[in-house]
N, C-alpha and C positions, 0 to 999 in steps of 0.2 A: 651379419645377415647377408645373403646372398642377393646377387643384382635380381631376379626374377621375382621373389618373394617381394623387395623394396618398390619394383615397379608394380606390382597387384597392388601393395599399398595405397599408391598416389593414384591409382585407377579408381581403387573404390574409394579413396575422399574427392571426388572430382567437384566441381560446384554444385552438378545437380544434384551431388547423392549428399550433400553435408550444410545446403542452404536449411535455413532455421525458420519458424513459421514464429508469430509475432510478437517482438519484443517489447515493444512500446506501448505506454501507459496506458492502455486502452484509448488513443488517440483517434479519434474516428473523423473519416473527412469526406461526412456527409449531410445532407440536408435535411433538415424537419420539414414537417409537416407546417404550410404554411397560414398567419393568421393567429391572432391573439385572442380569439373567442375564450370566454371564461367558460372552467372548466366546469361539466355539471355538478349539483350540489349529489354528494354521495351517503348525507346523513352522517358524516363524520364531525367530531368536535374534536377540533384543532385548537390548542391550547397554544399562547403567546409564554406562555414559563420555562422557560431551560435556563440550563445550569453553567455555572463558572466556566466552563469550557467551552460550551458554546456560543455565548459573549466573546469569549478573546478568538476563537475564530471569524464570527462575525464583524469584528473589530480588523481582523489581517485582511479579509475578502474588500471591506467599505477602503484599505488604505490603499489595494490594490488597483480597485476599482477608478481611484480618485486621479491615480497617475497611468491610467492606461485605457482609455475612454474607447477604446476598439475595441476589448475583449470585456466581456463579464464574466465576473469569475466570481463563483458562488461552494464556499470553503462549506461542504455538507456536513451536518450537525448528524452526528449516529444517537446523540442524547433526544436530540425532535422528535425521530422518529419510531424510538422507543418509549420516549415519553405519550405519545399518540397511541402504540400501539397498545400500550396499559390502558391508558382512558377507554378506550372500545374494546377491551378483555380480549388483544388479539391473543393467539394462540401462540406462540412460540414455536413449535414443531411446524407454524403452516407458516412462516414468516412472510417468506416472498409471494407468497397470495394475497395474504391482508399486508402486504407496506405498498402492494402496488399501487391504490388510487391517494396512500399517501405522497407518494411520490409523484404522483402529476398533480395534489394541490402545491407538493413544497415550490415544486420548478414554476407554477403559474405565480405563486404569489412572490418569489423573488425576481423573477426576470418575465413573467406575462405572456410566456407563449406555450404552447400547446407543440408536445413533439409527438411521434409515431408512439404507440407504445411500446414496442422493443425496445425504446431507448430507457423507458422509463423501467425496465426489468434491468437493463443495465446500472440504473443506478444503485435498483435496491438489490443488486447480486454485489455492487460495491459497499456497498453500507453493512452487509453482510459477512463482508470482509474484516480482519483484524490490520490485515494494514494498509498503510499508504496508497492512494491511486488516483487516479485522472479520465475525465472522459471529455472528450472535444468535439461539440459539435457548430458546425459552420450554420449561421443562420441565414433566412431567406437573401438573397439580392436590393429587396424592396423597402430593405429597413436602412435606407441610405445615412440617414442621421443617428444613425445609432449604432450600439455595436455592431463585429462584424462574424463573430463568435460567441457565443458559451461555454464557459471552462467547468466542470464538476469537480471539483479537486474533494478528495477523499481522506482527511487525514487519519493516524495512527488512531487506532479507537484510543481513548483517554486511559481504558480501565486496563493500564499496562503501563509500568515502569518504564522510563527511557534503556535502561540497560537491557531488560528483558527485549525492548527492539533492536537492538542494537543488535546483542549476540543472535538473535533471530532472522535479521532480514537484513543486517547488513555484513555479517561476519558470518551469515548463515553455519548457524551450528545448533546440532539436535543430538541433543544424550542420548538418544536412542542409535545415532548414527556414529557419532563420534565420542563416544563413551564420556571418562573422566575430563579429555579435554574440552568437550564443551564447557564444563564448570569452571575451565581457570580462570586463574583473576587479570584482571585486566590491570595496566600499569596507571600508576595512577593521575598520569595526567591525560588522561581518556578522559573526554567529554560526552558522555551519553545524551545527556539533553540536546546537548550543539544539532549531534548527528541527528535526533528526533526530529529538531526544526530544522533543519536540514534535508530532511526526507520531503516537509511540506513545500519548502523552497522548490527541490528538484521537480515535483510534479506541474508545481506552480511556471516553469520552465515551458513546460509541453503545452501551456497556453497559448503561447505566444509563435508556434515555432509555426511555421506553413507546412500541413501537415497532410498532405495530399503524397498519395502512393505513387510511386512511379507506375508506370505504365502498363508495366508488367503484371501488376497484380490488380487493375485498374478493373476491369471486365470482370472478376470474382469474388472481387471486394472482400478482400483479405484471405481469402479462404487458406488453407494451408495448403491444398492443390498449388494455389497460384505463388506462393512464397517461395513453397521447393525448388522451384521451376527457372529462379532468378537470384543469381551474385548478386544483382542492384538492387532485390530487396534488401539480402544482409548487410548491404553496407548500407544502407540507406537506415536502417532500423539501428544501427550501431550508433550512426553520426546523430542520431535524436537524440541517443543517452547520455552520446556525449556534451551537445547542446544545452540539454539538463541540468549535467551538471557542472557546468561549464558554471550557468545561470546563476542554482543553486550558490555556489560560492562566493559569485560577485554579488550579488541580493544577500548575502549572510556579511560582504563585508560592506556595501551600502548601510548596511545598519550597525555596523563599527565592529564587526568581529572580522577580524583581515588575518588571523592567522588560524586557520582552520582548513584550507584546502589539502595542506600535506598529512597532515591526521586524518584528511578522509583517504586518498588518495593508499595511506596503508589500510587503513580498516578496507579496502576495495580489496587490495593484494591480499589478503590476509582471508576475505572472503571465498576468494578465486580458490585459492589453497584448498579448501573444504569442500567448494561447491562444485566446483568443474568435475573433481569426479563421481559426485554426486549425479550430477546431471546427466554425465555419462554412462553412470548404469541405470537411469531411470527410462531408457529408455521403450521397456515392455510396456510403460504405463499410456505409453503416444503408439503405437503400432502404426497408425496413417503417417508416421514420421520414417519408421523403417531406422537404423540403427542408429543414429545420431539424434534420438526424437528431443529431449527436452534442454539442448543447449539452452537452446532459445530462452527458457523460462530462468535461467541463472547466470552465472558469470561467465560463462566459458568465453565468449569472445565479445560478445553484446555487450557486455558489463567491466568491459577489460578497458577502465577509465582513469589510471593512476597516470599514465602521461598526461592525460587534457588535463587531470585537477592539478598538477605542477609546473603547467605552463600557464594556467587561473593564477596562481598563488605568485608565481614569479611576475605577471602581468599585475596581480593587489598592489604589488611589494612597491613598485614602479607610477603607480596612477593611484591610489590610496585616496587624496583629498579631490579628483575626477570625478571617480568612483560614489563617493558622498557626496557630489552634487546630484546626479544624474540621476532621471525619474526610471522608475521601476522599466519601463518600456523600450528607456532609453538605452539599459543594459542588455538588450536582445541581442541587437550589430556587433559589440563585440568577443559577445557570447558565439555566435556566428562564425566570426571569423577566423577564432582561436580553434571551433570545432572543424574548420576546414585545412586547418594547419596540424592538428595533433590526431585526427580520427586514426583507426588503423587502418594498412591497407592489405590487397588481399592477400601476400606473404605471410604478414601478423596472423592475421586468421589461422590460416593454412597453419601455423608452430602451433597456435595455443592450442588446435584441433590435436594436431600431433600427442601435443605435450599430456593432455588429461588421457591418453589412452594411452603412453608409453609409462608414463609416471605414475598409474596408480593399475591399470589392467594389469601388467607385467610386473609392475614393479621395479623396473630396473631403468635404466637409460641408455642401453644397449640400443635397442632404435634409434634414436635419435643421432646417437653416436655415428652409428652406420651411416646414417641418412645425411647427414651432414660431411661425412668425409667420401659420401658415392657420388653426394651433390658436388664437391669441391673439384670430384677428378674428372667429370664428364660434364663441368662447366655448365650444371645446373645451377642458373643465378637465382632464379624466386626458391626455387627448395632449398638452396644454401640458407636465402636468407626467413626463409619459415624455420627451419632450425636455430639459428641464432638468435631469433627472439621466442623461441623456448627456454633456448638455455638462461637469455637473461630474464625472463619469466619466473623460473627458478629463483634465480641470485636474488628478484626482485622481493620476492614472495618471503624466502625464508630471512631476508632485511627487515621486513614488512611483521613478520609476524614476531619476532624478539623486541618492536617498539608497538605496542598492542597489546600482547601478552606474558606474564611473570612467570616464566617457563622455569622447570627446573634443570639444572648443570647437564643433563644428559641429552637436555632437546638444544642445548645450545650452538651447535658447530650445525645444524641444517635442522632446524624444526620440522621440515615439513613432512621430513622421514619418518617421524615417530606418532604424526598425528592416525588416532586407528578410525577405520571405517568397516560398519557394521553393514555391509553391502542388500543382507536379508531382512534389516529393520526398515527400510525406505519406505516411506506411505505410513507412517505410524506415528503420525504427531499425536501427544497427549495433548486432547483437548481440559481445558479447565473445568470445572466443575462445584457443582455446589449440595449441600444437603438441604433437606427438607427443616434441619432443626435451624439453618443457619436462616430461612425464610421466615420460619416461626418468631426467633428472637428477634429478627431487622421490623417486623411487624407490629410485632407489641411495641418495639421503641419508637418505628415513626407515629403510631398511634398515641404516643403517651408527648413526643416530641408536638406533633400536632395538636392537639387540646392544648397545651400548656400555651403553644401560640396566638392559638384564635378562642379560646375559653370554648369551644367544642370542636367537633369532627367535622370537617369540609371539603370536599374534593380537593379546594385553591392548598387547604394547611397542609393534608399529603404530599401534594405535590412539593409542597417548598421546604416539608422536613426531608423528602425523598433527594431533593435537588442540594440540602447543605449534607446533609450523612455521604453524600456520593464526593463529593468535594473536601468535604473532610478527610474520606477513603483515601481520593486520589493524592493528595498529602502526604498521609501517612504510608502509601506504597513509595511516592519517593524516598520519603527521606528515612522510613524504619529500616531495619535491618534485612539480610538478605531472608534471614530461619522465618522472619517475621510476613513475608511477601505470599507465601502461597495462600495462607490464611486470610488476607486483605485481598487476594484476587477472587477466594471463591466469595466473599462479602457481599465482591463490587456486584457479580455474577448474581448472586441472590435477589442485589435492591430490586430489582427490575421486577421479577418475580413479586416479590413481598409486596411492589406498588399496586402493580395489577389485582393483587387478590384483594387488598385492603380496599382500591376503589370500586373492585364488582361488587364487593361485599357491601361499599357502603351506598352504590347504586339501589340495590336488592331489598337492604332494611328501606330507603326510602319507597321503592318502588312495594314493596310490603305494608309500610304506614299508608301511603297512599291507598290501597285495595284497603286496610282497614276502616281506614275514613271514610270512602265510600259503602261501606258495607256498614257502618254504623248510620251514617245518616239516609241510608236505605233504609233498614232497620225501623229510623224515626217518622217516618215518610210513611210508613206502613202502619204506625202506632195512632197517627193523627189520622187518618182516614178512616170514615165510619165504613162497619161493615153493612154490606147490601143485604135491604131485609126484602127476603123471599117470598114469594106471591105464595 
């Protein structure tokens, strides 16, 4: 490549034109609306029943709670609010209309204050979500004795196998995108559930972190104008992640799992491999990003956390019975400190940026090649060393991806060469789906499940045959077979459906008896009054 050609390069990645707009959990570092006035009564009936899942979440939020008295953290139930949205026949199609004044009683009655309502669209635009996520907000000054934040931690919805998230959102891989290799198999000491709780950990992370923008984007309050505009957002959005999942790890092995950092730390590489160039052609879908638009949303450099999780694991390895002493809050500091020793710096960046546009746009590594030996001769030190952690980006990745996944003899000398990428399927995730017979049948059984329990039909007996058939589901998706999984997904997909009609229905018949009743003893009312004898 010619020195003219190499230097337009490095012009058009300069910092303004390749800063990323926001990585971080939905991390918001701003103020409510202050005052704990109860919230108006909105004629909704809020039901105290959820299910197995929702329990053991509420159970991780009380343990968090217990050893970190500054922050409240309130682990969101997607079961509550679907279970509610059934009781009052919400609509499905209008979801975030009707969850919205669910979602200022859920946040009044767990933590007792009253936020703006855009905060509260926030949540239910999370709950809406299929995975993991976080929302932080800083609460008033005035609440001296008490927390100093509220955390929304979002986890995985339930009605989804650990592996299904995994190869989704952590190894991001889509058949659509990456043909048969999404389907390979993983090796089999892959831990899918680990990384599941692992994903609630890592959000549970961004609780705690001080989570105030820098400066730069201070005055437009995240806006993507203001992120473009500043290096010190992206590294500042990087060093969160890495923070994370710095957290993440030492909280996974506070509770006695201490070799887990280096399985995540591939599954991360292994990611990057798929998604970085992914992200990189996605970026028609962000236009106000201009050509680099959707790093930000994947691994490209934000998510590039395989160093910090091996200098986590190497630091477990070392302080182990520390580590199991120390209260959840107490793992922040050196959470902290490891992310300020391992984050990348703007070289790193500068390679990985390089690397997903030479390694998958071209195809080739003739760039790099170039760029690395133009840097060498003209005593460019940061472009030297943006290429050289390309190149070990590569080494790192295709390591990464032969302990992960059970490749065959052909992907073996550099996997990452042979994985395909369907550039024109982007934006085409199959969402799940259900039929109308699979509603009908979940109906008739919770209806038959329900009498048999309460000797008739009850709003509470639905509910609680509704709340074991989903938990029995969620079971039998982990542990049945993979042929077996899509059939248990559209089920889980159906219960919800199936509750709602079974309780309009059995609203309807009462509100029906009730009009008959009255209309019979009208009826009587009129039978026992003499008629008026006319003059």
């Amino acid at each position: 490549m010619t020195k003219g050609i190499l230097s337009k390069k490095f012009k058009k990645y300069s910092w303004r034109n390749f800063a990323a707009t926001l990585g971080l959990a939905a991390a918001l570092s701003v103020a409510p609306e202050t005052g704990t006035a109860a919230v108006a009564s909105s004629g909704l009936t809020i039901s105290n029943s959820e299910t197995y899942h929702t329990r053991q979440m509420d159970a991780l939020a009380a343990r968090i709670n217990r050893e970190s008295p500054d922050v409240k953290v309130v682990v969101v139930s997607r079961d509550w609010f679907w279970m509610n949205m059934a009781q009052n026949n919400g609509n499905i199609t209008n979801a975030r209309k009707e969850m919205l004044p669910l979602a200022e009683r859920y946040v009044h009655d767990k933590i007792g204050i009253r936020l703006s309502q855009r905060y509260y669209m926030d949540i239910v635009n999370l709950v809406l979500l299929e995975a993991n996520n976080s929302l932080v907000v800083n609460l008033p000054d005035d609440k001296k004795d008490g927390p100093k934040k509220a955390c929304f931690v979002l986890p995985p919805t339930p009605d989804a196998d650990s592996e299904y998230f995994l190869r989704k959102y952590t190894l991001n891989l889509f058949p659509d995108i990456h043909g048969s290799f999404a389907k390979s198999a993983l090796q089999p000491d892959i831990r899918p559930e680990i990384h599941n709780k692992f994903n609630v950990y890592h959000e549970l992370g961004h609780c705690f972190q001080d989570n105030s923008a820098p400066a730069a984007s201070a005055k437009a309050e995240n806006t993507p104008e203001a992120i473009v505009s500043s290096p010190e957002i992206i590294m500042w959005r990087h060093k969160k992640e890495v923070e994370a999942e710095i957290f993440g790890a030492l909280l996974l092995a506070h509770d006695g799992i201490t070799n887990f950092a280096e399985e995540r730390a591939n599954a991360r590489l292994s990611g990057e491999s798929t998604a970085g160039p992914v992200s990189y052609r996605s970026r028609s879908r962000f236009p106000y990003m201009g050509e680099l638009a959707s790093l930000h949303q994947h691994f490209g450099y934000i998510y590039t956390l395989h160093g910090p999780l091996r200098a986590a694991q190497e630091y477990i390895n070392h302080h182990r019975d520390k580590i199991a002493g120390m209260s959840v809050s107490q793992l922040v500091a050196p959470s902290s400190r490891l992310a300020e020793k391992t984050a990348l710096d703007e070289n790193a960046i500068m390679g990985a940026l390089f690397l997903w546009e030479t390694l998958y746009d071209q195809n080739n590594l003739e760039v790099l090649y170039d760029m690395r030996r133009e840097a060498s001769r003209d005593g460019q030190v940061s472009s030297q060393r943006a290429a050289d952690f390309a190149f070990q980006l590569i080494k790192d990745m295709n390591k990464a991806l032969k302990k992960i996944f059970v490749l065959p003899k052909e992907m073996d000398e550099n996997p990452i060469d042979h994985i395909p990428f369907d550039f024109t399927k982007m934006g085409t995730a199959q969402a799940t789906t259900y039929s109308m017979d699979d509603v009908l049948a979940i109906r008739d059984l919770l209806k038959k499940r329900a009498m048999m329990a309460a000797g008739g039909l009850t709003k509470q007996s639905l509910i609680h045959a509704y709340e074991a058939y989903k938990d029995g589901l969620r079971m039998d998706l982990e542990n049945d077979p993979a042929s077996e999984k899509p059939g248990l997904q559209n089920k889980l997909n159906a219960a919800y459906e199936a509750l709602r009609l079974d309780l309009h229905e059995l609203a309807w018949e009462k509100e029906a008896a009730e009009m008959q009743r009255q209309a019979e003893e009208h009826a009587a009312k009129q039978r026992k009054t003499p008629e008026p004898v006319l003059p």
